[in-house]
C-alpha positions as CSV (number, residue, x, y, z in Angstrom):
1,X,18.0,45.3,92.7
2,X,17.7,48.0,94.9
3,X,20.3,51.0,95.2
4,X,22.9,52.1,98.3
5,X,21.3,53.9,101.5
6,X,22.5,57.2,101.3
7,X,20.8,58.1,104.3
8,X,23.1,55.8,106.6
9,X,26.3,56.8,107.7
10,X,28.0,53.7,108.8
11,X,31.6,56.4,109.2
12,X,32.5,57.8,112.4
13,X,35.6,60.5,112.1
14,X,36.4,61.8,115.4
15,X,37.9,65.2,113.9
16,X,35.0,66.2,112.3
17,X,32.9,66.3,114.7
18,X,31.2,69.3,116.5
19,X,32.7,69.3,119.4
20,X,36.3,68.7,117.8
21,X,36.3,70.9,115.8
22,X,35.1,73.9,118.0
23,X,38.5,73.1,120.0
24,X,41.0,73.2,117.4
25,X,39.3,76.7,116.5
26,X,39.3,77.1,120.3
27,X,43.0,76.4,120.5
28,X,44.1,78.5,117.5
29,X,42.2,81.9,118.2
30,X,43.6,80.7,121.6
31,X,47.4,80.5,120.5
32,X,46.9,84.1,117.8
33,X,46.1,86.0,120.9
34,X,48.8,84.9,123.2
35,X,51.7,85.9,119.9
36,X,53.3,88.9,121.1
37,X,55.2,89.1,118.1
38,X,55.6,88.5,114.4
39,X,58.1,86.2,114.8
40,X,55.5,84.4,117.2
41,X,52.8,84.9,114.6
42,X,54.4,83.0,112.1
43,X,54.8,79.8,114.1
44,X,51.3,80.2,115.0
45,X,50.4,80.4,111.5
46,X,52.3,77.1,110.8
47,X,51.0,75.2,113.5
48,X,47.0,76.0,113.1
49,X,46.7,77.1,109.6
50,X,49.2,75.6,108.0
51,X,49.1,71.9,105.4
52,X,49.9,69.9,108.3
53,X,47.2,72.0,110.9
54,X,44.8,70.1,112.9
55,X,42.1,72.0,111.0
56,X,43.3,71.2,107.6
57,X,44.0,67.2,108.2
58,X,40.2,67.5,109.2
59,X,39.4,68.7,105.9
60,X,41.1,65.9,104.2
61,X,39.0,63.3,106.5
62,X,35.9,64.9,105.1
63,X,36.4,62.6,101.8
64,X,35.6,59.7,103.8
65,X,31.9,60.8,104.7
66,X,29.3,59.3,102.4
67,X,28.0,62.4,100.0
68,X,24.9,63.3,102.5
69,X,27.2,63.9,105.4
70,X,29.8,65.9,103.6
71,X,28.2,69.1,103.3
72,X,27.5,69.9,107.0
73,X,30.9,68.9,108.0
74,X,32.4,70.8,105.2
75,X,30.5,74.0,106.3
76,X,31.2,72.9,109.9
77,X,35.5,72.9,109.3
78,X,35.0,76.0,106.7
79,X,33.5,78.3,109.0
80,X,36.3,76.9,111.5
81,X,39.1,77.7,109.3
82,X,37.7,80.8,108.2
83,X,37.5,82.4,111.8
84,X,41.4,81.6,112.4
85,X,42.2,83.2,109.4
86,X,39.9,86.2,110.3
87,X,42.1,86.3,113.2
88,X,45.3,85.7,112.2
89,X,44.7,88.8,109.8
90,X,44.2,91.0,112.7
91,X,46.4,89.8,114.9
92,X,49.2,90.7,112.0
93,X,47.8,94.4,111.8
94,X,48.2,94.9,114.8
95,X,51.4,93.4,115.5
96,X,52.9,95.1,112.5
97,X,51.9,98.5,113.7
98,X,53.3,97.6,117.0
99,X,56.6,96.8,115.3
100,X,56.6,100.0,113.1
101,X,56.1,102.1,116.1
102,X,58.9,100.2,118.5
103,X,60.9,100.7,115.3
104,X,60.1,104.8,115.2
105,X,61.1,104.9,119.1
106,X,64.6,102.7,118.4
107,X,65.9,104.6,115.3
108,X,64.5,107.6,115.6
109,X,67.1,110.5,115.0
110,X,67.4,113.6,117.0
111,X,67.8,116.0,114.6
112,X,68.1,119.1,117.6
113,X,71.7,117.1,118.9
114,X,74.7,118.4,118.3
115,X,76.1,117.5,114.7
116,X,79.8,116.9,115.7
117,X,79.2,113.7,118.0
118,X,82.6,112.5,116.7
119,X,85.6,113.6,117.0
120,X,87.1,115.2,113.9
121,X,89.9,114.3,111.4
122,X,93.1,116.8,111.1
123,X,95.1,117.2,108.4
124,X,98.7,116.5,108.2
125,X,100.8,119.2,109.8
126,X,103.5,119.4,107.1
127,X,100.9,120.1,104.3
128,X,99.3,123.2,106.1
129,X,102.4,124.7,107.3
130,X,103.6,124.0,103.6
131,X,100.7,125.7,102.2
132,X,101.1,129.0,104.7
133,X,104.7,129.1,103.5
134,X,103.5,129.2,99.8
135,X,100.6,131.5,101.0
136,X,103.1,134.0,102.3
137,X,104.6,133.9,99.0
138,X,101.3,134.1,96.7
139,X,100.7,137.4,98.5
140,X,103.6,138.6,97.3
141,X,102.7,137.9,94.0
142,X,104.7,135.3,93.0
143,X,103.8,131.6,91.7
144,X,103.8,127.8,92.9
145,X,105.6,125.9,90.7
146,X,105.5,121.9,90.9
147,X,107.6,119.1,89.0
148,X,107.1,115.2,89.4
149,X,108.9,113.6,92.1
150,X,111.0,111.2,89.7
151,X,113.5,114.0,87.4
152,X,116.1,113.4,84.9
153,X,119.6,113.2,86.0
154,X,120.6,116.6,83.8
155,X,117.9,118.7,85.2
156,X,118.5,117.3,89.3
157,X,122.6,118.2,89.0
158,X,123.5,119.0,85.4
159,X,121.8,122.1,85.2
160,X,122.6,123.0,88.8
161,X,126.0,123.4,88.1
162,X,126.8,120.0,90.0
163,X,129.2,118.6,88.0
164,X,129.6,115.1,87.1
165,X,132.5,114.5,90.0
166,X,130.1,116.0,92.4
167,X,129.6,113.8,95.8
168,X,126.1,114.1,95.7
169,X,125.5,112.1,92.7
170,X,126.9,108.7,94.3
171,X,124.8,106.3,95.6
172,X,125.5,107.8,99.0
173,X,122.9,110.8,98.8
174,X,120.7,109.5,95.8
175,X,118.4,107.1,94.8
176,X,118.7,106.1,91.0
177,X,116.3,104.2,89.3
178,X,117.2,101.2,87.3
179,X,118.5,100.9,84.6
180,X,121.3,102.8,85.4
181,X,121.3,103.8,81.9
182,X,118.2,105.8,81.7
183,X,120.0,108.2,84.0
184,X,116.8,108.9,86.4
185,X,116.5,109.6,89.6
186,X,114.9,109.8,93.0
187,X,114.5,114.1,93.4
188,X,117.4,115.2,95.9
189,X,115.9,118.4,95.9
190,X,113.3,120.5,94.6
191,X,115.8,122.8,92.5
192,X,115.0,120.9,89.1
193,X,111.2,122.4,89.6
194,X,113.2,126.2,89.3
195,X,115.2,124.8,86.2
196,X,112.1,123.5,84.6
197,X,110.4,127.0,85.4
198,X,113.8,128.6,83.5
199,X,113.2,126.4,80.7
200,X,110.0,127.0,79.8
201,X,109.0,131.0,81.0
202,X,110.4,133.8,79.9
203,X,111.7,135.8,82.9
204,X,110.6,138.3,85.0
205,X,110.4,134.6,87.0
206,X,108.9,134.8,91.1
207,X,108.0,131.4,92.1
208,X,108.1,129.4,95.1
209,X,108.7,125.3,94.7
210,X,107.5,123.4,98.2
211,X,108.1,119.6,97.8
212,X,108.9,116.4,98.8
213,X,113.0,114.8,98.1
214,X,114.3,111.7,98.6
215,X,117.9,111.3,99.7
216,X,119.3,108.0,101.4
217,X,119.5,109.1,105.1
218,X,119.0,106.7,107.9
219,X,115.7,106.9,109.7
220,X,116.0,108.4,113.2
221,X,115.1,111.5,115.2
222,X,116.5,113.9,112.8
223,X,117.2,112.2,109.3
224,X,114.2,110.4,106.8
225,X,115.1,109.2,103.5
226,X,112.3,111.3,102.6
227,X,111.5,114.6,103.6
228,X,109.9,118.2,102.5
229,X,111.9,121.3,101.2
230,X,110.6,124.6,99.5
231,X,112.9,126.6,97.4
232,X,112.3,130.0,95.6
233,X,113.8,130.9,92.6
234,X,113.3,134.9,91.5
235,X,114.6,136.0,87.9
236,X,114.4,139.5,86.9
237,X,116.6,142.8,85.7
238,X,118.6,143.9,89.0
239,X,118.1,141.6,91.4
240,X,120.7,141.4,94.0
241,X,121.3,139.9,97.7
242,X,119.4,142.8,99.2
243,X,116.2,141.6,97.8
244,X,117.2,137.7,98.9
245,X,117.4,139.3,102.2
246,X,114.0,141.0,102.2
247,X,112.2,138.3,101.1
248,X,113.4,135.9,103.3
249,X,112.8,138.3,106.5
250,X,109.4,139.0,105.6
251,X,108.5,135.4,105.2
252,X,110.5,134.4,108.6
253,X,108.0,137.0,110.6
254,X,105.4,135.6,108.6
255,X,105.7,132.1,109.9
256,X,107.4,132.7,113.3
257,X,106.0,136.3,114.3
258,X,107.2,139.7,114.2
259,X,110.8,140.8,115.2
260,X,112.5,138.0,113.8
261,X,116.3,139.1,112.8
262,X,118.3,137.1,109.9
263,X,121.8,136.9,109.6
264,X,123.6,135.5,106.5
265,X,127.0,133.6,107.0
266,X,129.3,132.5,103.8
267,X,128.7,129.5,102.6
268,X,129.2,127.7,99.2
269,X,126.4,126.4,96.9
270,X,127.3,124.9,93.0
271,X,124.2,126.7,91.5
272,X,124.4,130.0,93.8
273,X,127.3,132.9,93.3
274,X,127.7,134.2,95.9
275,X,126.1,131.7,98.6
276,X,125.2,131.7,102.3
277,X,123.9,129.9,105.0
278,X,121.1,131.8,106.2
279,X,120.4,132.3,110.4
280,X,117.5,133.3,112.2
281,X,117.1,134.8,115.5
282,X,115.9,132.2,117.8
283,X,111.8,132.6,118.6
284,X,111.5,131.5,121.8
285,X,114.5,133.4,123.6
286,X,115.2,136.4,121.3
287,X,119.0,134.9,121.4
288,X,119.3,136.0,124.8
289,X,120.1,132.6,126.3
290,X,123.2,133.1,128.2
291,X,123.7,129.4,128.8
292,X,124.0,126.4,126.3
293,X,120.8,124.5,127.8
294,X,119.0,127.2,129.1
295,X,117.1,127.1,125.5
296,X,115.7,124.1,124.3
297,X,115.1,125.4,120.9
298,X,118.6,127.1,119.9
299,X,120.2,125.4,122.9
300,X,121.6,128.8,124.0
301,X,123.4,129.0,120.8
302,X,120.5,132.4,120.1
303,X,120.5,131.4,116.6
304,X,118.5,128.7,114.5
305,X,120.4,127.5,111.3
306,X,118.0,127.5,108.3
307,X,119.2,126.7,105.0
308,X,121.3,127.9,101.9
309,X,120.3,130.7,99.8
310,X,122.3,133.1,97.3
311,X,122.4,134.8,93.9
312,X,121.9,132.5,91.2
313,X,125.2,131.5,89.1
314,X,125.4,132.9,86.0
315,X,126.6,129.1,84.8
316,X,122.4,128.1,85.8
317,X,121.2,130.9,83.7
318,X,123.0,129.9,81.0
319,X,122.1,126.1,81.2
320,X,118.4,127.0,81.5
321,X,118.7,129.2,78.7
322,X,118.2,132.6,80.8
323,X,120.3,135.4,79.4
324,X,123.0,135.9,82.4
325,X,124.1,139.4,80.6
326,X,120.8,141.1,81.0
327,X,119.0,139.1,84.2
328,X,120.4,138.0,88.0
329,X,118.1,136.2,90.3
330,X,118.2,134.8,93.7
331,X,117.3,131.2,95.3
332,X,116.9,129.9,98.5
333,X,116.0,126.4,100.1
334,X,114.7,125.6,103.3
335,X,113.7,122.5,105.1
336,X,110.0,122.6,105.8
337,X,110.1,119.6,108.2
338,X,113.0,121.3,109.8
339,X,111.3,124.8,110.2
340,X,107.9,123.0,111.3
341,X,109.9,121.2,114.3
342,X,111.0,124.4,115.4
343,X,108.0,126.2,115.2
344,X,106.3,123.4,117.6
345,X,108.4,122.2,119.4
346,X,108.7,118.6,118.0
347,X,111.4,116.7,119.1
348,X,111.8,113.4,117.0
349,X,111.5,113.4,113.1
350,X,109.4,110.3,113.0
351,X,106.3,111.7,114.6
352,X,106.0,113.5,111.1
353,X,105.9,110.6,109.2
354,X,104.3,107.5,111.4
355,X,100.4,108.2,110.6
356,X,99.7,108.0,114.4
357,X,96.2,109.9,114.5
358,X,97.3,111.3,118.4
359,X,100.0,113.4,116.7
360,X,98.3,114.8,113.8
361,X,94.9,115.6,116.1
362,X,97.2,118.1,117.9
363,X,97.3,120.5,115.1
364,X,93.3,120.2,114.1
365,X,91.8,121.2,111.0
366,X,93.6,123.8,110.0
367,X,93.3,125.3,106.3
């Protein structure tokens, strides 16, 4: 019996032929050439030398050839794929330097351009003009003194000398926390910072208490429910209104330039004996306005109202354990939202306290 012809080749595939398979090499290096990308690339990739490729179906055809005929068609479809691969490879060098320079040109950063391209941030105009007013202070030598912002009911009108009877403790001018019991409160002012200060230094005492109160105001152009004060507090042998009154003049031409007259008019204050409302000259006009609008700051009026000041009551001392035979002192409060309207011209109290970025611009970076 004699054995099979392997020298016939009874199989005809079409796609492994010469002449095929030269033009599906044609047709890749063809399609790698015209990618302009690497996005392109990648499709081109897929489509010629990828599983489903015309070249590789061709290599699963050659399978069907009888053992003689394989080899040549093998090398033939081999030296095919080979030379698209070849080419893919350079085609992606070069496209990938062409993406990695476009990339340099695109994001490249101009280091010689100006460094303040946007616009800056300002802070808050009540926090520098609180921190010059406590500046003008420090250079005096005396001390900030801070307290938290919810105080014990003894040391916000007990040790004060505002008696339990006293208006300010209804629910008209404070805010109490609940429950009622605990006898806490919402600061009204920044006086319990100088009573903590009395209760825990020993005197000579110079210290300066800027803030934020709460009180229950309506909201409108000229009352908040929450606002800013400073109060000063001095403790020492001899102290008396004539030092009050230098103080307070030196830090009024401080803050509002030189010139800048005081007058002090009698007033009455629980934790101050004796008390007064203190006055300043007006700033813009010099209180030479003959005419009741012919000054929009002092409204012809010559004078700008201030705040309360006075020697400290001996009844204070006493509460804060200070020894009212031997020391006197001297306090003072001021609003510092009030002064900073006046000093700028602002008209309506909300603009301080709205976070609109237009506002606060106006007054830059100041430190």
């Amino acid at each position: 019996m004699s054995g099979p012809n392997s020298e016939y080749d009874p199989v005809q595939v079409t796609p492994l032929e010469a002449v095929e398979v030269d033009r599906m090499r044609d047709d890749a290096l063809a399609a790698i050439d015209a990618a302009a990308d690497l996005a392109a690339l990648k499709q081109v990739r897929q489509a010629h030398a990828g599983d489903r490729s015309p070249l590789a179906l061709a290599n699963r055809e050659i399978g069907a050839l009888p053992p003689a005929a394989r080899k040549e068609a093998g090398l033939r479809v081999g030296q095919a794929r080979g030379a698209v691969g070849q080419a893919l490879a350079a085609r992606q060098e070069v496209l990938e330097a062409a993406a990695e320079e476009q990339m340099l040109v695109e994001e490249t950063v101009d280091v010689t351009l100006p460094w303040d391209r946007q616009a800056r941030g300002a802070r808050h105009p009540i926090t520098t003009f609180s921190e010059r007013i406590a500046d003008v202070f420090v250079a005096m030598g005396w001390e900030v003194a801070e307290g938290p912002l919810i105080e014990a009911e003894w040391l916000n009108f007990d040790a004060l000398n505002l008696g339990p009877d006293h208006p300010a403790r209804t629910m008209q001018d404070t805010f109490w926390t609940e429950p009622a019991e605990d006898h806490v409160v919402l600061r009204t002012h920044t006086s319990p910072v100088q009573a903590r200060t009395m209760l825990t230094r020993t005197p000579p005492i110079y210290v300066v208490c800027p803030g934020r109160v709460f009180r229950t105001d309506e909201y409108d152009a000229t009352h908040s429910p929450v606002f800013h004060q400073v109060e000063g507090l001095v403790i020492d042998e001899g102290i008396t209104m004539a030092h009050l009154r230098g103080s307070l003049d030196h830090m009024l031409q401080a803050l509002f330039g030189p010139g800048i007259t005081t007058r002090f008019r009698p007033s009455y204050f629980p934790f101050t004996e004796p008390s007064a409302e203190m006055d300043m000259v007006c700033f813009v006009c010099r209180g030479a306005a003959p005419a009741v609008d012919s000054c929009r700051t002092c409204r012809g009026e010559g004078w700008i109202e201030l705040g309360g000041c006075g020697v400290v009551n001996p009844r204070v001392l006493t509460a804060c354990g200070v020894d009212a035979e031997r020391y006197t002192g001297f306090a003072f409060g001021f609003g510092i939202d009030r002064m900073l309207m006046f000093r700028h011209g602002i008209e309506d109290l909300r603009d301080l306290f709205e976070g609109d970025v237009r506002f606060t611009t106006a007054f830059g970076q100041e430190i």
